[in-house]
C-alpha positions, 0 to 999 in steps of 0.5 A: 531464458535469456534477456532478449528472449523474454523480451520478445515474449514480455514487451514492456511497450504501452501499446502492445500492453493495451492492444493485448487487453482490448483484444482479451476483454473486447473492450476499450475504455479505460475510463478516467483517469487517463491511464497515458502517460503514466503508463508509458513512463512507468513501462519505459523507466522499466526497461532503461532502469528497473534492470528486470530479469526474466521472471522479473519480466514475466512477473511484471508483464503480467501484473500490469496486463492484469491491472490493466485488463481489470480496469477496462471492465470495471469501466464497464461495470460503473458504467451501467451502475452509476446512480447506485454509486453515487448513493453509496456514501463512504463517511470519516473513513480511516487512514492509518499511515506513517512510517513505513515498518512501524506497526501500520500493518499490526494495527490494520489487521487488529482494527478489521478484526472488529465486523463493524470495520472494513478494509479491502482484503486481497482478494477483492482488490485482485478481482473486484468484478463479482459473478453476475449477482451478488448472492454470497456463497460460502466461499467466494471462487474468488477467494480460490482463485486469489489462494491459487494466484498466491500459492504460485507467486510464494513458491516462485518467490519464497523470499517475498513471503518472508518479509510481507506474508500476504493471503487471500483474506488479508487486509490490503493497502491502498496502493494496490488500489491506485495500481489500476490508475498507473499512479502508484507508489506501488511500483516504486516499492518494488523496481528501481523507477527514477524517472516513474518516481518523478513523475509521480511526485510532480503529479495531481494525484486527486483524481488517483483518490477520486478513483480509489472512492469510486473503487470503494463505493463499487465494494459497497454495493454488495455489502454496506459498510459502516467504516473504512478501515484502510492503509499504506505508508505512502499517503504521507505523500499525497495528505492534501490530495486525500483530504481533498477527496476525503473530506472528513477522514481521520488519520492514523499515524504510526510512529518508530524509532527511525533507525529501527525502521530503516532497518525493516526497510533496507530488508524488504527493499532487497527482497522485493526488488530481488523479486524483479530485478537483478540485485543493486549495490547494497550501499547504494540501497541503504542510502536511497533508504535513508534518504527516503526515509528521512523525504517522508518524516520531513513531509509528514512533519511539515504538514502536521505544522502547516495544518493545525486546523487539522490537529483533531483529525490526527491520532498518533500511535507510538510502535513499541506502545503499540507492542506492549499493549496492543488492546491499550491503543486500540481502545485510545483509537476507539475513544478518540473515534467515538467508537464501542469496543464490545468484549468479543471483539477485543478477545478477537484482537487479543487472539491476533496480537498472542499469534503474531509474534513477530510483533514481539520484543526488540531486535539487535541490528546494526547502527547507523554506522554500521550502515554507512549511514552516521552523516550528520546531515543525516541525523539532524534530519532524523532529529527534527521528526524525533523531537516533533513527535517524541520518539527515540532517535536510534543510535 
């Protein structure tokens, strides 16, 4: 299917969106925040710049006519439980973040492991509207429904599954949380948006944190929860607008050699963006890599310093630590957190850590020259976060 074809078949125009999901849902709040203009600028960034091509198009149709259709209804829903939500009290939750590609992942599938953590799985974050009582079956449909979504996406893009294998049951990060406001870096990871990227850097971004509160605090109805347990490199951006909405929250930082995550990264760029769109020149990559890596350690590296009133709420965690001796950190995390780590749990997290051997040993890669990337104004940005935090600076 040609490109003007699947354009008539996938609009990518604000209105024809929300027109679509009013007429399937019969409703037509989207409550706050206002989903305008993020929504008209993230759709048009994608049709001048994304270079979508069909299944791309298709791809991301349907995604934002979903994020979109969900969160008219659940505008419904909070709608009539108000009181309740306001009683559901989220307290210190925790965030790991830091260095995309740098054990965050690891780490937030080890620490749910623990039944007295939570994260929000796929599944729930894909349709958090429940059936019309909260009386748990075995299986939740929507955790069917989640598979079967997945089992279609891995088999029309098999590459994806490779760099970020993703299930019904898996932890997920925040970003596909803050999708339903349309301020996301969610879609950034995965399209060429310049003009969505700027704007979102440019906007107040707490009433996205209010949101994913109020998204939890509806988890929590069905199930009290003692502890949050969440994740996404990409709070890095946005720590005061966080805090701000999560007043007591604890920050989990995760750290790596800056090399070997630029590596990972530049990897799981190409794939997810080969997902939607046309692939771009690979040099071009690998410096928009770098230079946003590079952006977030001097964000996060700024922010530590400016605020060292806060030191108390941070706990760093060291990646190649992190792989020697998983249980090692989670048992520093949990002493830090004024937390117990009960013998059945921590064999739990030892059978995750033996299972997941890609977590294991050091790869050989290229280096910064080989990438193209040996500039020196380059490194000195590389040094100033190694020498903050005392990680390796690659070669």
């Amino acid at each position: 299917m040609g490109d003007g074809l699947s354009r008539r078949f996938w609009s990518l125009r604000s209105e024809a969106l929300r027109a679509e999901v009013m007429r399937r849902s019969g409703l037509e709040d989207f409550g706050d925040p206002p989903i305008e203009p993020a929504l008209s600028i993230l759709v048009n960034s994608l049709e001048l710049e994304a270079d979508l091509h069909p299944l791309g198009r298709f791809l991301m149709w349907v995604h934002l006519r979903d994020l979109l259709e969900t969160r008219l209804r659940l505008t419904e829903a909070w709608r009539g439980q108000s009181e309740a939500l306001n009683g559901s009290f989220i307290q210190r939750p925790v965030f790991i973040t830091g260095m995309a590609r740098s054990g965050s992942t690891f780490l937030h599938e080890l620490m749910v492991e623990d039944p007295q953590n939570r994260a929000p799985r796929v599944w729930e974050v894909m349709f958090p509207i429940p059936p019309q009582n909260c009386a748990r079956s075995k299986v939740d449909p929507r955790v069917r429904k989640t598979e079967a979504c997945l089992w279609w996406f891995r088999r029309v893009t098999p590459r994806a599954d490779s760099v970020y294998p993703m299930r019904a049951l898996t932890p997920h990060e925040c970003i596909a949380i803050h999708s339903y406001t349309l301020l996301s870096e969610e879609f950034i990871s995965l399209c060429r948006v310049p003009t969505y990227e700027a704007f979102l850097r440019s906007a107040d971004l707490g009433p996205m944190y209010d949101w994913q509160k109020r998204f939890l605090q509806y988890l929590q109805l069905c199930r009290p929860t003692k502890q949050w347990v969440l994740k996404s490199p990409y709070h890095i951006y946005h720590l005061e607008h966080l805090l701000a909405v999560f007043p007591d929250a604890v920050i989990i930082q995760t750290h790596r050699n800056p090399l070997d995550v630029l590596r990972s990264s530049i990897q799981l760029t190409e794939v997810l963006e080969g997902t939607f769109a046309r692939v771009d020149d690979p040099g071009k990559t690998r410096m928009r890599e770098a230079r946003t890596l590079a952006e977030r350690m001097e964000i996060i590296t700024l922010f530590r310093e400016a605020h060292p009133e806060l030191a108390g709420r941070f706990i760093d965690v060291k990646y190649h630590e992190l792989v020697s001796d998983p249980l090692a950190i989670v048992r520093s995390i949990y002493q830090q957190l004024g937390l117990q780590l009960t013998d059945l749990t921590a064999a739990k997290m030892q059978r995750l850590a033996s299972a997941r051997s890609r977590y294991k040993g050091r790869r050989d890669g290229p280096t910064l020259a080989d990438l193209g990337l040996d500039e020196p104004a380059h490194r000195r940005r590389l040094e100033a976060y190694c020498s903050r935090f005392e990680v390796p600076a690659g070669k």
